[in-house]
N, C-alpha and C positions, 0 to 999 in steps of 0.2 A: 394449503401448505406450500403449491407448490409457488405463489405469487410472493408469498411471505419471502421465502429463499431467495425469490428473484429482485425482490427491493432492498435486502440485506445483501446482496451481492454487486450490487448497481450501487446501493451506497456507500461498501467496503473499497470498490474501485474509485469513488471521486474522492473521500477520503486518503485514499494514497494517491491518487492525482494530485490534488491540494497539498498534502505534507513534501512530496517530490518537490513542487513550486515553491514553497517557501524553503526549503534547502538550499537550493537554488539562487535564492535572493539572499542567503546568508552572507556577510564580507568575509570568508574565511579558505580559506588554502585550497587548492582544487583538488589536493591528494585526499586531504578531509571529508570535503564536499563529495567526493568521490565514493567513500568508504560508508560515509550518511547514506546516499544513496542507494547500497547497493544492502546495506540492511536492511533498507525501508522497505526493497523491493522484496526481500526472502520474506520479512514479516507479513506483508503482503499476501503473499504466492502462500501464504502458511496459514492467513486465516480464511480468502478464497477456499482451498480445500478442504477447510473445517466446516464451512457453508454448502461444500457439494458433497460433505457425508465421508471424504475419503478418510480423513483422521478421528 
């Protein structure tokens, strides 16, 4: 159980590492780019805690 959580959670992080870099690479306005960003990181931060049992 507890390895299982830990490769689900190692792989939720490079996944939003990866979606973060291609934002990033997008050609679009830095307020945009901005705003992408910072949902990606709440969705993130949201499914992390669904993995460590908090939600």
């Amino acid at each position: 159980m507890a390895t299982s959580a830990l490769i689900s959670i190692l792989i939720t992080f490079l996944v939003i590492v990866l979606v973060l870099y291609l934002v990033a690479r997008l050609p679009i306005d830095g307020r945009a780019k901005q705003i992408a960003q910072i949902i990606i990181i709440i969705i993130g931060i949201i499914s992390l805690l669904k993995y460590l049992a908090v939600f």
